[in-house]
N, CA, C and O atoms as a DFTB+ gen file, in Angstrom:
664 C
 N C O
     1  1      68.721     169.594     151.986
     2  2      69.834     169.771     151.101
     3  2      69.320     170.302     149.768
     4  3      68.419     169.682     149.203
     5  1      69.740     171.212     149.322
     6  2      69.595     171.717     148.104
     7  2      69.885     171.254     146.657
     8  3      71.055     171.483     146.347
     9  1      69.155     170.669     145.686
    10  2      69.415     170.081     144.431
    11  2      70.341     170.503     143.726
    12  3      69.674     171.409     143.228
    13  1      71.518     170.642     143.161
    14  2      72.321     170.677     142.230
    15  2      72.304     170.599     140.749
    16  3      72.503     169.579     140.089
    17  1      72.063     171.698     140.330
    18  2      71.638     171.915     139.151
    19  2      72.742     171.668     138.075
    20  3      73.636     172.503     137.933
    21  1      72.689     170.336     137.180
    22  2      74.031     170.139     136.143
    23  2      74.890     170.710     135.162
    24  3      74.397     171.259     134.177
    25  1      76.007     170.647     135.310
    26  2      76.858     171.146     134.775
    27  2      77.156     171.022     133.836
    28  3      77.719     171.998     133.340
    29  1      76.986     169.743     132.942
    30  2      77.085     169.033     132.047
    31  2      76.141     169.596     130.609
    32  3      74.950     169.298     130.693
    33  1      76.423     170.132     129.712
    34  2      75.450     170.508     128.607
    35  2      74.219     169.150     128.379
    36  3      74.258     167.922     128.459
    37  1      73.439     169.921     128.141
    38  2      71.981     168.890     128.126
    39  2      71.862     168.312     126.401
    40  3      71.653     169.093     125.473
    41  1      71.975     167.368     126.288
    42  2      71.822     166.926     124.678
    43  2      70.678     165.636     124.980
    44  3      70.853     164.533     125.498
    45  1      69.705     166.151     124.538
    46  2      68.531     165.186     124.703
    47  2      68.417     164.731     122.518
    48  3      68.759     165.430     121.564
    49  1      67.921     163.600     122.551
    50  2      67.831     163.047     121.202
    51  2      66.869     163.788     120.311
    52  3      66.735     164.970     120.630
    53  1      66.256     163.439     119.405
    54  2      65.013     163.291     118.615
    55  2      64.533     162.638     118.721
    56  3      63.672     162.761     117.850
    57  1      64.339     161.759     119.269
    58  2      63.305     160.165     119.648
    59  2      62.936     160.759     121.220
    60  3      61.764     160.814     121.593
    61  1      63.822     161.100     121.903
    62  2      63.267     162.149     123.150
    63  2      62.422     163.054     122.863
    64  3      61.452     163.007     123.619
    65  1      62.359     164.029     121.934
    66  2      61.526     164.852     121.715
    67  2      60.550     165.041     121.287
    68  3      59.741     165.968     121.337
    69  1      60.647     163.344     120.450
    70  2      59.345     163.020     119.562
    71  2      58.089     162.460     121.000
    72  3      56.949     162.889     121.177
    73  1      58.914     161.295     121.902
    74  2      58.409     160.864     123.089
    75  2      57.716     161.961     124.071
    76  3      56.661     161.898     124.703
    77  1      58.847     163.153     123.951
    78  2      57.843     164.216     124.675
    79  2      56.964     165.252     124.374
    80  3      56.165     165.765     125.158
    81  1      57.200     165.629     122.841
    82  2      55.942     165.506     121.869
    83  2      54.531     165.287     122.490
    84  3      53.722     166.045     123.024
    85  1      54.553     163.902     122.202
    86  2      53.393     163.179     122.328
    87  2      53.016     163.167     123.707
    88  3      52.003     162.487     123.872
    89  1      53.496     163.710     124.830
    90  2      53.204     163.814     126.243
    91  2      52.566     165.118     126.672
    92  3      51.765     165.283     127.592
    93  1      53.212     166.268     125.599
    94  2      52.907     167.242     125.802
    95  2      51.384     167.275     125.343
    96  3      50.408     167.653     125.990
    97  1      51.453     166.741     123.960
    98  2      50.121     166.822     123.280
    99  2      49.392     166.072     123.985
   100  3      48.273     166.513     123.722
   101  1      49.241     165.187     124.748
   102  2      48.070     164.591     125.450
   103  2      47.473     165.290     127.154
   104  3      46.465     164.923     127.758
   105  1      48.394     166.275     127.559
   106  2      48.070     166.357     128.606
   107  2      48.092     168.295     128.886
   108  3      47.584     168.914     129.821
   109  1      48.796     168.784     127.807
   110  2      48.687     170.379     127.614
   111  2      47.475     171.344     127.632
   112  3      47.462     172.575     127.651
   113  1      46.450     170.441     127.619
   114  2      44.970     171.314     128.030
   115  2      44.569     171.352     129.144
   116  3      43.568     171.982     129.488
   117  1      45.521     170.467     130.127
   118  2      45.336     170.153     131.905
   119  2      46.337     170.427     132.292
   120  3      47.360     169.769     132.098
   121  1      46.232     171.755     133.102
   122  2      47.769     172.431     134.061
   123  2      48.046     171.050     135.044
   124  3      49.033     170.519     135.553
   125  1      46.440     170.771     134.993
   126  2      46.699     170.148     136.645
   127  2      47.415     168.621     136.659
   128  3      47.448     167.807     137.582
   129  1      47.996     168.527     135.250
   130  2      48.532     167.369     135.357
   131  2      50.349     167.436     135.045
   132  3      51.123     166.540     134.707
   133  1      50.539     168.638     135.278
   134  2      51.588     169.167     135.749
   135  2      53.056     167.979     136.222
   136  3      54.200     167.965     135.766
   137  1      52.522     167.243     137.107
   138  2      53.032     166.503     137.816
   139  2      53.650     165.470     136.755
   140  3      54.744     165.138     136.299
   141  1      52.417     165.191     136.651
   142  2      52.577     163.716     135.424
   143  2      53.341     164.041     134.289
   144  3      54.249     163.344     133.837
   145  1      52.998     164.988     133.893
   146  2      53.965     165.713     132.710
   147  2      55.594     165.733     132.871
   148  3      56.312     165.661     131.874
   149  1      56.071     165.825     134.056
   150  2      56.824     165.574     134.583
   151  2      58.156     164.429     134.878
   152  3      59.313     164.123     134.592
   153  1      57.024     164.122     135.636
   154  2      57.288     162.796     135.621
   155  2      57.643     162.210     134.322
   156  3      58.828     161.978     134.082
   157  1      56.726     161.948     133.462
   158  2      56.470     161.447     132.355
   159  2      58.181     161.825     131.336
   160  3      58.769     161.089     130.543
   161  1      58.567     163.379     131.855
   162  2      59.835     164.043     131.203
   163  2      60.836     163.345     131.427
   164  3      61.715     163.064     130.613
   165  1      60.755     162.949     132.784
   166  2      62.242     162.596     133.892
   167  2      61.941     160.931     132.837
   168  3      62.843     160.490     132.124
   169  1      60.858     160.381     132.922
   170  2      61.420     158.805     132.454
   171  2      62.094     158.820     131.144
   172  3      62.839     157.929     130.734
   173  1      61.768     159.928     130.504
   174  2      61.931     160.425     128.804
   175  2      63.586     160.442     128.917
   176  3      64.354     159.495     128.747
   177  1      63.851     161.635     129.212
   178  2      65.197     162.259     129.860
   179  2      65.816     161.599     130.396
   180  3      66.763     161.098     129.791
   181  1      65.576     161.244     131.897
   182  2      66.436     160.450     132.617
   183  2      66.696     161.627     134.039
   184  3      67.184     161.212     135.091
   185  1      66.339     162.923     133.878
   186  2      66.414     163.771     134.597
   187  2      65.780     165.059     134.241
   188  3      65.130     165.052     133.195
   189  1      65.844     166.144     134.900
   190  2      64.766     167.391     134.402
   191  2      65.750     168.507     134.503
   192  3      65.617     169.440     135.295
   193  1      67.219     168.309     133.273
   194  2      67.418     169.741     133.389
   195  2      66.253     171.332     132.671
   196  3      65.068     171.504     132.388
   197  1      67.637     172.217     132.668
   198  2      66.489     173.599     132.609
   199  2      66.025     173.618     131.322
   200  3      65.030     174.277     131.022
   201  1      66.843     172.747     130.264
   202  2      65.864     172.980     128.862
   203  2      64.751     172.445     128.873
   204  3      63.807     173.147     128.510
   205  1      64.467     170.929     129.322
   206  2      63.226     170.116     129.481
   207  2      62.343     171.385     130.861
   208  3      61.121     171.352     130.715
   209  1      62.617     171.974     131.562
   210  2      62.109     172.154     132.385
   211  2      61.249     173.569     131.880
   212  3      60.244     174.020     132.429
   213  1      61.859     174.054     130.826
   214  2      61.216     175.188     129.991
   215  2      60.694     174.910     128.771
   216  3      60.430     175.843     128.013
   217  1      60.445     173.455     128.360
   218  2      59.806     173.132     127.424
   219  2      58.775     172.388     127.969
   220  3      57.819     172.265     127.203
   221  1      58.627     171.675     129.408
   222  2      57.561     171.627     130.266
   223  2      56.799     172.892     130.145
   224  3      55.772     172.977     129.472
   225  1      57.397     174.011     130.903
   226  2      56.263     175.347     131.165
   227  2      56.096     175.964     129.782
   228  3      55.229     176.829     129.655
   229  1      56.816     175.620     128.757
   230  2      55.762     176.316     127.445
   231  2      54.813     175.326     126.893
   232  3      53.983     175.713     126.070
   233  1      54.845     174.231     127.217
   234  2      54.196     172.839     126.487
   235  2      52.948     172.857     127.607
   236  3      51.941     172.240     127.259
   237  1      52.923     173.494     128.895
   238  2      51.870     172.892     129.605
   239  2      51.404     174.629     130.058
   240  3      50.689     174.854     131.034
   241  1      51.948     175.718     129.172
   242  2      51.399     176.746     129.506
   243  2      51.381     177.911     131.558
   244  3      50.667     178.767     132.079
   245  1      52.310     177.329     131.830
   246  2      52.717     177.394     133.367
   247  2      53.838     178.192     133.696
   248  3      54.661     178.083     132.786
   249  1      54.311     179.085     134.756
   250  2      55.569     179.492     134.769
   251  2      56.792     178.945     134.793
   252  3      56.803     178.110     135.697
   253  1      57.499     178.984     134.420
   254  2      58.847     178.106     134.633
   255  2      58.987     178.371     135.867
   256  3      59.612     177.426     136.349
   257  1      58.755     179.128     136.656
   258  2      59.500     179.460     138.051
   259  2      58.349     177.765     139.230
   260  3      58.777     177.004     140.098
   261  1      56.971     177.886     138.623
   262  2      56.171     176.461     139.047
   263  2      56.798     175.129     138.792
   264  3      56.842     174.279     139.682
   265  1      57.251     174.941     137.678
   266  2      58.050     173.777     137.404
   267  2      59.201     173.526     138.097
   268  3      59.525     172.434     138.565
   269  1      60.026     174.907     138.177
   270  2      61.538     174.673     139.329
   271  2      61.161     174.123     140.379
   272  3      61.574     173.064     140.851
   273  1      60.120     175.034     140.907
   274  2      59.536     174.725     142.515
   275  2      59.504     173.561     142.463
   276  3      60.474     173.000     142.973
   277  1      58.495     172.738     141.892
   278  2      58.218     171.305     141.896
   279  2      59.030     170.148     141.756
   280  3      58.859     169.019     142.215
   281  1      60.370     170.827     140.716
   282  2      61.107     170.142     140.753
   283  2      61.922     170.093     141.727
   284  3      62.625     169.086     141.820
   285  1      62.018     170.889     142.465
   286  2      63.200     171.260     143.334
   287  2      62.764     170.981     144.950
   288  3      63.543     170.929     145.902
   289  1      60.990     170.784     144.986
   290  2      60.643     170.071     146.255
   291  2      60.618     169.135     146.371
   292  3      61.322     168.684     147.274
   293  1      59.726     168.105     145.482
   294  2      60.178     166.546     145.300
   295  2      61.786     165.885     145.023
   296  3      62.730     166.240     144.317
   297  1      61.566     164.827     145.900
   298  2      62.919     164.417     146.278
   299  2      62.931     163.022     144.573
   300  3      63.863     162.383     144.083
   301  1      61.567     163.093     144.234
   302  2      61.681     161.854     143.095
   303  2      62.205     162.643     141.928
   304  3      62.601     161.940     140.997
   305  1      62.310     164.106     141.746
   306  2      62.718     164.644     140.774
   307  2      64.519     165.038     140.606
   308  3      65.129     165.465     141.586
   309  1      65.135     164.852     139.418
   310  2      66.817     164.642     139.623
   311  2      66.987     166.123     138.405
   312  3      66.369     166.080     137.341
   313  1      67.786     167.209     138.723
   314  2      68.078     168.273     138.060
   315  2      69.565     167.699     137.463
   316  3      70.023     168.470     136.621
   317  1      70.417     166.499     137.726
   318  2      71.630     165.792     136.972
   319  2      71.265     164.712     136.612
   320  3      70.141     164.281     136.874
   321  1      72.293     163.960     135.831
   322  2      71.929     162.943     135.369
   323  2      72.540     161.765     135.808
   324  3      73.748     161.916     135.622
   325  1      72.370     160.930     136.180
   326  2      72.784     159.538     136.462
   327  2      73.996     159.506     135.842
   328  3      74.091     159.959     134.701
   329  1      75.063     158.984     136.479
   330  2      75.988     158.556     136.188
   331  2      75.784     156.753     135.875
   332  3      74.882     156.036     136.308
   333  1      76.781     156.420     135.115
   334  2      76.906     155.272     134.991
   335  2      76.896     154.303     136.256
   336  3      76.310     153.230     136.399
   337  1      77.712     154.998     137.120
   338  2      77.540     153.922     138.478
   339  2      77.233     155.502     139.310
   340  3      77.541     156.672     139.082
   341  1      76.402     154.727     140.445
   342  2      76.028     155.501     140.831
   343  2      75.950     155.371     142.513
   344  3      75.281     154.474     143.025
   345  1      76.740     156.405     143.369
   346  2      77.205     156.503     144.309
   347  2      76.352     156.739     145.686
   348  3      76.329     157.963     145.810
   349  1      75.750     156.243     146.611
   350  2      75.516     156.570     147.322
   351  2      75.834     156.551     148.672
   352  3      75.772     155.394     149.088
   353  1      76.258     157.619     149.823
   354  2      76.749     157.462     150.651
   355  2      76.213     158.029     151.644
   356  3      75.929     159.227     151.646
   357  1      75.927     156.932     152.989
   358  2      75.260     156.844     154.192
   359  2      75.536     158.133     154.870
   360  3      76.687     158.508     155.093
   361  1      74.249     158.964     155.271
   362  2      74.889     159.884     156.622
   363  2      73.952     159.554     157.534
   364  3      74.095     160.410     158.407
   365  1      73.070     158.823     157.866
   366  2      72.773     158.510     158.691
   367  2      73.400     158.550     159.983
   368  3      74.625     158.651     159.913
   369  1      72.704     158.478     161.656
   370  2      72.995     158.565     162.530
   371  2      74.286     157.350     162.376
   372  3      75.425     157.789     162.215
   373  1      74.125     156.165     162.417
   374  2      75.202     155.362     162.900
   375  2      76.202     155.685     162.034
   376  3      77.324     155.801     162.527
   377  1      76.038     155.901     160.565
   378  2      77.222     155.963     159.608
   379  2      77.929     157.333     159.740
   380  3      79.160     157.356     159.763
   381  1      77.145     158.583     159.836
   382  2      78.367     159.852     159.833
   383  2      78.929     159.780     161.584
   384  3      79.839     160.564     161.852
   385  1      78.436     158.920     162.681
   386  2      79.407     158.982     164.082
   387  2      80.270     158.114     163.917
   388  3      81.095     157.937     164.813
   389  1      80.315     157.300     162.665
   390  2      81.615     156.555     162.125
   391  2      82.435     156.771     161.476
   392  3      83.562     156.293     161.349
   393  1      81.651     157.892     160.785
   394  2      83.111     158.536     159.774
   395  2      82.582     158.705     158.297
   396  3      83.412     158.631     157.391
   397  1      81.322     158.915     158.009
   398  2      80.859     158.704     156.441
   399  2      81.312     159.978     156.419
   400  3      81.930     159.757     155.377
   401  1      81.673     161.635     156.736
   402  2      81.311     162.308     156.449
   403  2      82.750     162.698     155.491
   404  3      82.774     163.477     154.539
   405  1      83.952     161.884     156.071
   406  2      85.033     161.884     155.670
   407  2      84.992     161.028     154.498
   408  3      85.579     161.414     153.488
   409  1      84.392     159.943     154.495
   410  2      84.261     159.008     153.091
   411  2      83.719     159.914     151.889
   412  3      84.343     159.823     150.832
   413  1      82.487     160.884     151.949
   414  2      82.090     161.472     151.154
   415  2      82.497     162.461     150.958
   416  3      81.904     163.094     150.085
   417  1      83.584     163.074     151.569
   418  2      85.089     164.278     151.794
   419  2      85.683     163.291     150.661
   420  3      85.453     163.622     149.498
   421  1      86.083     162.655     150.783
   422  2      87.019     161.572     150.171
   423  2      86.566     161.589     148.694
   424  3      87.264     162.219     147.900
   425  1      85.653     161.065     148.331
   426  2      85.044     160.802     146.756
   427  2      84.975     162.303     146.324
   428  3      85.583     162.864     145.413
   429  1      84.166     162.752     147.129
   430  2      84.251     164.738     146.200
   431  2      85.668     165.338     145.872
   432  3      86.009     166.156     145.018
   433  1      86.427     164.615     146.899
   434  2      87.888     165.112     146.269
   435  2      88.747     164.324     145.340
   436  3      89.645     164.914     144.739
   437  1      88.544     162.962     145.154
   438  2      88.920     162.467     144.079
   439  2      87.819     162.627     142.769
   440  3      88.361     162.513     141.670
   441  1      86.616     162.832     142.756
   442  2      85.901     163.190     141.564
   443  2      85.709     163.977     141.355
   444  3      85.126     164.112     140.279
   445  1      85.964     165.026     142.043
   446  2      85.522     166.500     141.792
   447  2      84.237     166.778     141.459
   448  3      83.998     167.507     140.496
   449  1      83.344     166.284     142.142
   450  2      81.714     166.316     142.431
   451  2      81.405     166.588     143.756
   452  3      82.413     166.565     144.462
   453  1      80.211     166.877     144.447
   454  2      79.758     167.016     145.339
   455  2      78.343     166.248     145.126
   456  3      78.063     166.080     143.939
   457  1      77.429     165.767     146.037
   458  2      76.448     165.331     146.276
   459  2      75.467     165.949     145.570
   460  3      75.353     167.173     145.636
   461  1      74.590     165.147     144.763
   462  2      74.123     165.819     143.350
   463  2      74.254     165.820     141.783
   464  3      73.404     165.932     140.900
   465  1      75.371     165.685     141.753
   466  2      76.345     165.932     140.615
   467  2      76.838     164.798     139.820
   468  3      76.778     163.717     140.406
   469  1      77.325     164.785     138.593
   470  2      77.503     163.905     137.746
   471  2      78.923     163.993     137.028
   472  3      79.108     164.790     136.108
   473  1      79.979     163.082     137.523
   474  2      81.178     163.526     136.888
   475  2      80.878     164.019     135.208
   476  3      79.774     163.783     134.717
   477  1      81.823     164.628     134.501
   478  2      82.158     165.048     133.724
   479  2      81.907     164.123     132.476
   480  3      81.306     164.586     131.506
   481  1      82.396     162.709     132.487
   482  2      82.611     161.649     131.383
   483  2      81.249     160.980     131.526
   484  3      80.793     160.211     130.680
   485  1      80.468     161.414     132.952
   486  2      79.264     160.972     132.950
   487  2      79.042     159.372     133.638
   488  3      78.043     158.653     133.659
   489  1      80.419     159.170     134.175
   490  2      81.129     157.118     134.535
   491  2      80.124     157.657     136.219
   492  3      79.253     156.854     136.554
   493  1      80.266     158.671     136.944
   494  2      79.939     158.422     138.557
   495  2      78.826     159.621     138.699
   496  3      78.901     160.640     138.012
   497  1      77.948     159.430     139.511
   498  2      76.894     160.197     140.070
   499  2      77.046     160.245     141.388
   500  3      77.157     159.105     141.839
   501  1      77.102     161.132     142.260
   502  2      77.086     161.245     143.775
   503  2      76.063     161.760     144.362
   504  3      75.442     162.770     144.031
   505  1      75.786     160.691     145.713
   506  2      74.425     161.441     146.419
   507  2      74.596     161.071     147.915
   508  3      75.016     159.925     148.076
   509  1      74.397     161.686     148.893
   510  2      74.295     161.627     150.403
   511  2      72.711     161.279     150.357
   512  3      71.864     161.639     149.540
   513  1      72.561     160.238     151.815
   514  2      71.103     159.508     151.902
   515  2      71.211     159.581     153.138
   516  3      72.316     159.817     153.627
   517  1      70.173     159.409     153.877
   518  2      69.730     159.504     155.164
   519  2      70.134     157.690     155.577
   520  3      71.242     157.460     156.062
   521  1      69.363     156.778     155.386
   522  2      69.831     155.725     155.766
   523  2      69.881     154.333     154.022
   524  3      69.167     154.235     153.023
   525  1      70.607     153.877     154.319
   526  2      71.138     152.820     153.867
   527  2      70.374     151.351     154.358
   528  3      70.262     150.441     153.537
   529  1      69.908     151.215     155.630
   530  2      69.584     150.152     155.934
   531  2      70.805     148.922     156.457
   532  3      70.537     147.734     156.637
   533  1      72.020     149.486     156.617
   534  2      73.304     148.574     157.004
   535  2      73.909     149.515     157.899
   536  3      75.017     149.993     157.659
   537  1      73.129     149.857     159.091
   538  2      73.891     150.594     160.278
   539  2      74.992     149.654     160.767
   540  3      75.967     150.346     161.060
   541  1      75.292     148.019     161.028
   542  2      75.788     147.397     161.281
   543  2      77.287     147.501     160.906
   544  3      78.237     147.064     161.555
   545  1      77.315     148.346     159.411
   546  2      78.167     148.103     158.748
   547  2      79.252     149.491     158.809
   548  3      80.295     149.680     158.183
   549  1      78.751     150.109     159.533
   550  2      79.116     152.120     159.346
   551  2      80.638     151.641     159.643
   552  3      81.231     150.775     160.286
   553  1      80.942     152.870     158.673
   554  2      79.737     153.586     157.394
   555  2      80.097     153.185     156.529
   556  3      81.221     152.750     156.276
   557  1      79.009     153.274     155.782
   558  2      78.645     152.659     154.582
   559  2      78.788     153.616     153.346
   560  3      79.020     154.824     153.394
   561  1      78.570     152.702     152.034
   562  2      78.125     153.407     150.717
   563  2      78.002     152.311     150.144
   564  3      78.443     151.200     150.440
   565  1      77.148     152.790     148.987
   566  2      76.303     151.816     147.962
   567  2      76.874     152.203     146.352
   568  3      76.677     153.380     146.049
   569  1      77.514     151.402     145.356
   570  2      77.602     151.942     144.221
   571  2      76.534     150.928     143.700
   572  3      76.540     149.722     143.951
   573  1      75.671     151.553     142.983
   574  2      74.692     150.806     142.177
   575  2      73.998     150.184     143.014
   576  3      73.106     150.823     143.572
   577  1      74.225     148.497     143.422
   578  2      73.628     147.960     144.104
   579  2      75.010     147.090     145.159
   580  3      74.760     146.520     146.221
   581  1      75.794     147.144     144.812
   582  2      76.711     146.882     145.710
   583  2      76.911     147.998     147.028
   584  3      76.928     149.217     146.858
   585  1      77.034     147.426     148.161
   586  2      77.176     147.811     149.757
   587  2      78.609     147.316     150.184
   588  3      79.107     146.190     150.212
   589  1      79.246     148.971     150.611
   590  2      80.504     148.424     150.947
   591  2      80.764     149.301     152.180
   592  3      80.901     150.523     152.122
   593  1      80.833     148.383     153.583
   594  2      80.458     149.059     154.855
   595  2      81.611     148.741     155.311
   596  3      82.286     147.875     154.755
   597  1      82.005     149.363     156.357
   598  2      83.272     149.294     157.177
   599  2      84.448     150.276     157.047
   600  3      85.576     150.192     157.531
   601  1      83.866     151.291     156.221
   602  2      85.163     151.981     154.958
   603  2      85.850     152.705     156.029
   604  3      85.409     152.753     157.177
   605  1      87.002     153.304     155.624
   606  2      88.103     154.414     156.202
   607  2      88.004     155.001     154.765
   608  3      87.589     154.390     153.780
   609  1      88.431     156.223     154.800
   610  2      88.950     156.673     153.236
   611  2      89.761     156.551     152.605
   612  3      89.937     157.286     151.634
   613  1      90.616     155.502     152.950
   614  2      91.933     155.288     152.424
   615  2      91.133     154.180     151.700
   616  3      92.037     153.481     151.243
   617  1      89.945     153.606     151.324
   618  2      89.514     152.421     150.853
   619  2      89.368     152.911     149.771
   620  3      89.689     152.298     148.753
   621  1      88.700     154.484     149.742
   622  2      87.897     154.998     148.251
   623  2      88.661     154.623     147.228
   624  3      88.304     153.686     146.513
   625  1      89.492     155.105     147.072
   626  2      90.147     155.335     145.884
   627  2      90.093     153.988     144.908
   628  3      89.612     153.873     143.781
   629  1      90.829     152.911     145.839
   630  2      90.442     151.822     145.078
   631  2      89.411     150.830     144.842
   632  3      89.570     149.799     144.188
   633  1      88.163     151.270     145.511
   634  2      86.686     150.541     145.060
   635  2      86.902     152.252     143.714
   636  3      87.175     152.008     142.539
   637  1      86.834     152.828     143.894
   638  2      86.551     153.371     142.545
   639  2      87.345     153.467     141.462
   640  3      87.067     154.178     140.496
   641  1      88.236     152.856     141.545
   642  2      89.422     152.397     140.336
   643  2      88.655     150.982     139.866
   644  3      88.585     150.959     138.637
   645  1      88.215     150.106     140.325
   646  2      87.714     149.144     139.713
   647  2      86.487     149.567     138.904
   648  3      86.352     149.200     137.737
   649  1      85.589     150.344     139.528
   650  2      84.702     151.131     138.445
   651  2      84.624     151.450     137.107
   652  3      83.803     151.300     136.201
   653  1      86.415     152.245     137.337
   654  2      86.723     153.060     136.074
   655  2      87.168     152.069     135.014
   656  3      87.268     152.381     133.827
   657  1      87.431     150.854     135.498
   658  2      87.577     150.007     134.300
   659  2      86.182     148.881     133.348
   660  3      86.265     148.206     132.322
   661  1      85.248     149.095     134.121
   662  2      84.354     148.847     133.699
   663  2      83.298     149.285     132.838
   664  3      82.337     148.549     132.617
């Protein structure tokens, strides 16, 4: 599946920049720590859009087109940002021959997101996962750390109305 690059304008702080500052300056004489630099962005950030991702390749001297790659092969790297609650929904074997595929039909059409993506107000994040670990339950989805298995789509709407008041 292909990463989803955010929609959302990127407003990172001054205490972010000062933090990545000091990341850049310790590790900008070693391409080869590339990774870590990285990494090091996403904990800063919270994710690696394209401004951090071009202040990576001028801070560590590298192409920006190396940094996409990397970002865009690792599955630990996020091109959106976390939503406040954050959605995940089973396609696993037992959960999409139950019907996840319609549950996650369901949320993209009431949030107007797709898998990847970060509503608008920034309240929901959506992501499709291979397994869940609650085949028992298909199909499933996870907001945050809550597991809510057994769904039809007529359920969505209102597990995510309780969300929105929180």
């Amino acid at each position: 599946m292909l990463k989803k690059v955010s929609k959302l304008p990127f407003q990172g702080t001054e205490c972010q920049a000062q933090a990545f500052a000091d990341v850049i300056a310790q590790y900008k004489s070693d391409p080869s720590q590339l990774m870590t630099v990285m990494q090091k962005a996403q904990q800063i950030y919270g994710y690696l859009p394209f401004e951090v991702q071009a202040m990576i390749a001028d801070g560590m001297d590298v192409p920006l087109e190396k940094v996409y790659g990397v970002s865009t092969f690792y599955a630990q790297f996020a091109l959106s940002p976390a939503g406040k609650h954050s959605i995940s929904v089973c396609l696993g074997t037992a959960c999409y021959v139950k019907g996840a595929q319609a549950i996650l039909d369901r949320i993209t059409e009431l949030l107007g997101i797709g898998p990847g993506e970060c509503t608008e107000d920034g309240l929901f994040s959506l992501d499709a996962c291979r397994c869940i670990g609650a085949c028992g339950l298909a199909p499933v989805m996870m907001i945050g750390e809550k597991v809510y298995g057994n769904l039809v789509p007529e359920q969505v709407e209102g597990i995510l109305a309780a969300y929105r008041d929180q």
